[in-house]
Residue, then its C-alpha position, 0 to 999 in steps of 0.5 A: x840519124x840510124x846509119x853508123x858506119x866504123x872504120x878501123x884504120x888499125x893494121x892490126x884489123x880486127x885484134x886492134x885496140x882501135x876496135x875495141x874502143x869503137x866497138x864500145x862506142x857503137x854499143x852506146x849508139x845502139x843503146x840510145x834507140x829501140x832495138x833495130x832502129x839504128x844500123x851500124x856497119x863495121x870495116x878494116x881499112x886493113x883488109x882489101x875488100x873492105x877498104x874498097x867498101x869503105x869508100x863507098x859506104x862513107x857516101x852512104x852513111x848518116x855519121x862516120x867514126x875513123x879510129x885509129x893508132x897513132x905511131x910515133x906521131x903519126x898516122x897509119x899510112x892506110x889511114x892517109x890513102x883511104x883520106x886521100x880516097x875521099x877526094x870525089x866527096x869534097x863538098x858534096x851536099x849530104x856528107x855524113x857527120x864525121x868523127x874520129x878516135x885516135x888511140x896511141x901507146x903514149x900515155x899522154x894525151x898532148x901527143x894526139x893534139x895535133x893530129x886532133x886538129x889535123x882531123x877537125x880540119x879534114x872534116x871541114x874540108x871533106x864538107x862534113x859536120x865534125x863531130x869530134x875526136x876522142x883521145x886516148x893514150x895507154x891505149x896498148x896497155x888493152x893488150x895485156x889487161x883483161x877486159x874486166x880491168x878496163x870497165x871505166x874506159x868501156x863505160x865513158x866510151x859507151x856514153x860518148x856513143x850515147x851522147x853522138x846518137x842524141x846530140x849529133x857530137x861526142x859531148x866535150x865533158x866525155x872527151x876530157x874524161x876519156x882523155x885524162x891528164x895532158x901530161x905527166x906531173x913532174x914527179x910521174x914524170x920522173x918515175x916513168x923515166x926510171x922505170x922504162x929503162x928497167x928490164x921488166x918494163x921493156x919486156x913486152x916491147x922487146x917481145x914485140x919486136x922479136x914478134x915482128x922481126x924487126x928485133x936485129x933492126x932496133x938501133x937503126x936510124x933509118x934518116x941519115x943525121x943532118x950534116x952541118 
Protein backbone atom coordinates (compact mmCIF):
# COMPACT_ATOMS: atom_id res chain seq x y z
CA UNK A 1 0.00 0.00 0.00
CA UNK A 2 1.48 3.77 -1.12
CA UNK A 3 -1.64 5.96 -0.91
CA UNK A 4 -2.59 7.55 2.44
CA UNK A 5 -4.94 9.78 2.58
CA UNK A 6 -5.86 12.18 6.07
CA UNK A 7 -9.01 13.56 6.78
CA UNK A 8 -9.15 16.19 9.63
CA UNK A 9 -12.79 16.51 10.96
CA UNK A 10 -11.76 19.07 13.49
CA UNK A 11 -13.43 22.39 13.00
CA UNK A 12 -10.68 23.59 14.10
CA UNK A 13 -8.84 22.70 10.35
CA UNK A 14 -5.47 22.86 10.45
CA UNK A 15 -4.60 24.69 14.50
CA UNK A 16 -6.55 21.33 15.58
CA UNK A 17 -5.22 18.74 17.87
CA UNK A 18 -6.73 15.97 15.61
CA UNK A 19 -4.12 17.14 13.20
CA UNK A 20 -1.41 17.14 15.11
CA UNK A 21 -1.72 13.50 16.13
CA UNK A 22 -2.35 12.62 12.17
CA UNK A 23 0.33 14.40 11.11
CA UNK A 24 2.71 12.33 13.57
CA UNK A 25 1.04 8.97 12.35
CA UNK A 26 1.49 10.01 8.59
CA UNK A 27 5.22 10.54 9.50
CA UNK A 28 5.53 6.78 10.74
CA UNK A 29 3.83 5.98 7.45
CA UNK A 30 6.30 7.54 5.65
CA UNK A 31 9.24 6.01 7.71
CA UNK A 32 8.50 2.73 6.66
CA UNK A 33 9.21 2.88 2.97
CA UNK A 34 12.03 4.57 0.73
CA UNK A 35 11.83 8.04 0.41
CA UNK A 36 9.04 9.03 -2.12
CA UNK A 37 7.67 5.65 -2.48
CA UNK A 38 4.27 6.42 -0.37
CA UNK A 39 2.19 9.61 -0.94
CA UNK A 40 0.26 10.97 1.67
CA UNK A 41 -2.67 13.46 1.17
CA UNK A 42 -3.65 15.71 3.83
CA UNK A 43 -7.71 17.53 3.80
CA UNK A 44 -9.82 19.58 6.44
CA UNK A 45 -13.29 18.35 6.04
CA UNK A 46 -13.37 22.17 7.68
CA UNK A 47 -12.93 23.73 4.67
CA UNK A 48 -15.27 23.67 1.83
CA UNK A 49 -13.15 22.85 -1.06
CA UNK A 50 -11.59 20.09 0.62
CA UNK A 51 -14.46 18.43 2.11
CA UNK A 52 -15.55 18.34 -1.78
CA UNK A 53 -12.27 16.51 -2.51
CA UNK A 54 -12.33 14.56 0.24
CA UNK A 55 -15.27 12.58 -1.11
CA UNK A 56 -13.41 12.04 -4.10
CA UNK A 57 -10.31 11.12 -3.01
CA UNK A 58 -11.57 8.41 -0.26
CA UNK A 59 -12.49 6.22 -3.79
CA UNK A 60 -8.71 6.98 -4.57
CA UNK A 61 -6.93 6.15 -1.75
CA UNK A 62 -5.32 2.63 -0.68
CA UNK A 63 -6.01 3.38 3.13
CA UNK A 64 -7.86 5.89 4.96
CA UNK A 65 -7.45 7.51 8.32
CA UNK A 66 -10.64 9.84 9.91
CA UNK A 67 -9.40 11.90 13.12
CA UNK A 68 -11.34 13.41 14.60
CA UNK A 69 -12.59 15.56 18.46
CA UNK A 70 -15.06 14.08 20.37
CA UNK A 71 -17.44 16.70 21.98
CA UNK A 72 -19.08 16.09 24.80
CA UNK A 73 -19.85 12.42 23.44
CA UNK A 74 -20.43 13.07 20.29
CA UNK A 75 -18.95 13.66 16.95
CA UNK A 76 -18.30 17.03 14.98
CA UNK A 77 -21.59 17.55 12.82
CA UNK A 78 -19.14 17.75 9.77
CA UNK A 79 -17.77 14.54 10.48
CA UNK A 80 -21.52 12.88 10.20
CA UNK A 81 -22.34 14.85 6.86
CA UNK A 82 -18.95 13.96 5.22
CA UNK A 83 -20.18 9.86 6.48
CA UNK A 84 -23.15 10.33 5.09
CA UNK A 85 -21.35 11.69 1.75
CA UNK A 86 -19.83 8.28 1.52
CA UNK A 87 -23.37 6.39 0.51
CA UNK A 88 -22.17 5.84 -3.33
CA UNK A 89 -19.05 3.79 -2.07
CA UNK A 90 -21.22 1.01 0.04
CA UNK A 91 -20.05 -2.09 -1.14
CA UNK A 92 -17.73 -1.00 -3.65
CA UNK A 93 -15.24 -3.40 -4.60
CA UNK A 94 -11.91 -1.78 -4.02
CA UNK A 95 -12.76 0.25 -0.72
CA UNK A 96 -9.59 1.78 1.06
CA UNK A 97 -8.66 0.22 4.23
CA UNK A 98 -10.21 2.45 6.66
CA UNK A 99 -9.30 3.82 10.31
CA UNK A 100 -9.80 6.48 12.50
CA UNK A 101 -8.66 8.79 15.53
CA UNK A 102 -10.57 10.29 17.93
CA UNK A 103 -9.17 12.78 20.44
CA UNK A 104 -11.51 14.15 23.27
CA UNK A 105 -10.56 16.77 26.20
CA UNK A 106 -12.00 14.13 28.45
CA UNK A 107 -9.01 12.31 30.13
CA UNK A 108 -10.47 9.16 29.92
CA UNK A 109 -10.33 6.80 27.33
CA UNK A 110 -13.90 4.87 28.41
CA UNK A 111 -15.78 8.17 26.84
CA UNK A 112 -14.60 7.35 23.10
CA UNK A 113 -15.71 3.64 23.25
CA UNK A 114 -18.61 3.78 22.27
CA UNK A 115 -17.91 6.02 19.14
CA UNK A 116 -15.11 3.47 18.90
CA UNK A 117 -17.28 0.87 17.87
CA UNK A 118 -19.80 3.01 16.14
CA UNK A 119 -16.69 3.37 13.48
CA UNK A 120 -15.67 -0.29 13.33
CA UNK A 121 -19.31 -0.70 12.42
CA UNK A 122 -19.07 1.92 9.76
CA UNK A 123 -16.03 0.45 8.09
CA UNK A 124 -18.00 -2.76 7.70
CA UNK A 125 -20.78 -1.29 6.59
CA UNK A 126 -18.69 1.22 3.93
CA UNK A 127 -17.26 -2.61 2.53
CA UNK A 128 -13.98 -1.25 3.82
CA UNK A 129 -11.22 -3.45 5.99
CA UNK A 130 -10.80 -1.76 9.43
CA UNK A 131 -7.95 -0.96 10.38
CA UNK A 132 -8.54 0.26 13.80
CA UNK A 133 -9.16 3.43 15.77
CA UNK A 134 -6.76 5.10 18.12
CA UNK A 135 -7.89 6.59 21.25
CA UNK A 136 -6.92 9.33 23.28
CA UNK A 137 -8.34 11.57 25.84
CA UNK A 138 -6.35 15.07 27.39
CA UNK A 139 -6.03 15.61 24.04
CA UNK A 140 -6.64 19.89 24.62
CA UNK A 141 -3.89 19.74 26.98
CA UNK A 142 -1.70 19.71 23.07
CA UNK A 143 -2.97 23.15 23.54
CA UNK A 144 -1.02 24.52 26.10
CA UNK A 145 2.16 22.35 26.21
CA UNK A 146 4.84 22.77 24.06
CA UNK A 147 5.40 20.02 21.45
CA UNK A 148 8.79 18.86 23.22
CA UNK A 149 6.49 18.30 26.38
CA UNK A 150 4.61 15.44 24.36
CA UNK A 151 7.62 13.40 22.86
CA UNK A 152 5.98 9.83 24.37
CA UNK A 153 2.73 10.55 22.60
CA UNK A 154 4.55 11.67 19.01
CA UNK A 155 6.78 8.90 19.28
CA UNK A 156 3.68 5.82 19.91
CA UNK A 157 1.88 7.56 17.22
CA UNK A 158 4.64 7.38 14.78
CA UNK A 159 4.96 3.61 15.53
CA UNK A 160 1.27 3.08 15.00
CA UNK A 161 1.93 4.83 11.63
CA UNK A 162 4.85 2.47 10.99
CA UNK A 163 2.85 -0.59 12.40
CA UNK A 164 -0.44 0.56 9.50
CA UNK A 165 2.32 0.60 6.48
CA UNK A 166 3.68 -2.89 7.46
CA UNK A 167 0.62 -4.92 8.95
CA UNK A 168 -2.19 -2.96 7.02
CA UNK A 169 -3.82 -2.05 10.90
CA UNK A 170 -2.86 -0.06 13.92
CA UNK A 171 -1.07 -2.90 16.24
CA UNK A 172 -3.73 -3.42 19.30
CA UNK A 173 -0.22 -3.09 21.96
CA UNK A 174 0.14 0.50 20.44
CA UNK A 175 -3.53 1.50 20.57
CA UNK A 176 -3.43 0.46 24.70
CA UNK A 177 -0.48 2.25 24.98
CA UNK A 178 -1.75 5.38 23.57
CA UNK A 179 -5.03 5.20 25.02
CA UNK A 180 -3.49 4.76 28.83
CA UNK A 181 -5.95 4.17 31.62
CA UNK A 182 -9.76 3.68 31.09
CA UNK A 183 -10.60 5.47 33.73
CA UNK A 184 -9.43 7.21 36.86
CA UNK A 185 -8.63 5.10 39.94
CA UNK A 186 -10.85 6.23 42.90
CA UNK A 187 -8.44 8.45 44.44
CA UNK A 188 -7.30 10.33 40.97
CA UNK A 189 -10.78 10.52 40.82
CA UNK A 190 -11.49 12.38 43.76
CA UNK A 191 -8.74 14.75 43.52
CA UNK A 192 -10.07 15.83 39.75
CA UNK A 193 -13.03 16.41 41.19
CA UNK A 194 -11.48 19.30 43.83
CA UNK A 195 -9.48 20.75 41.41
CA UNK A 196 -11.76 21.41 38.71
CA UNK A 197 -14.04 23.32 40.77
CA UNK A 198 -10.93 25.59 41.82
CA UNK A 199 -10.37 28.95 39.88
CA UNK A 200 -7.14 28.06 38.43
CA UNK A 201 -8.45 25.08 36.63
CA UNK A 202 -11.23 26.55 35.21
CA UNK A 203 -9.22 29.56 33.64
CA UNK A 204 -8.37 28.14 30.39
CA UNK A 205 -12.07 26.88 29.87
CA UNK A 206 -13.60 30.09 30.66
CA UNK A 207 -10.78 31.81 28.33
CA UNK A 208 -12.48 29.75 25.72
CA UNK A 209 -15.71 30.69 26.19
CA UNK A 210 -14.96 34.34 26.34
CA UNK A 211 -12.89 33.60 23.27
CA UNK A 212 -16.01 32.16 21.27
CA UNK A 213 -18.48 34.30 22.73
CA UNK A 214 -20.66 31.81 24.28
CA UNK A 215 -19.25 33.41 27.92
CA UNK A 216 -23.18 34.89 28.42
CA UNK A 217 -24.61 31.56 27.48
CA UNK A 218 -22.72 28.96 29.71
CA UNK A 219 -25.72 27.97 32.08
CA UNK A 220 -27.78 27.58 29.36
CA UNK A 221 -29.82 24.52 28.87
CA UNK A 222 -30.52 24.53 25.62
CA UNK A 223 -33.32 20.98 26.03
CA UNK A 224 -36.17 21.70 28.17
CA UNK A 225 -36.22 19.18 31.47
CA UNK A 226 -38.78 16.30 30.93
CA UNK A 227 -41.76 16.97 32.58
CA UNK A 228 -43.14 13.92 34.67
Amino acid sequence: MTSLLLLNGSPRGPRSNSLKMLSRVAAGWEAEAPSGSRSVEVLHLAHRADFTRAVEAFGEAEVVVLGMPLYTDAMPGLVMTYIEALAAYVGRADNPRLGFLVQSGFSEPLHSRPLERYLEKLAGRLGCPYAGTIIRGGGEALQMMPEEASGRLWEALQALGRSLAAEARFDPALLAKVARAERFSPFKAAVAKVLFKVRPAQFYWNLQLKKNGAWDRRFAKPYPERVG
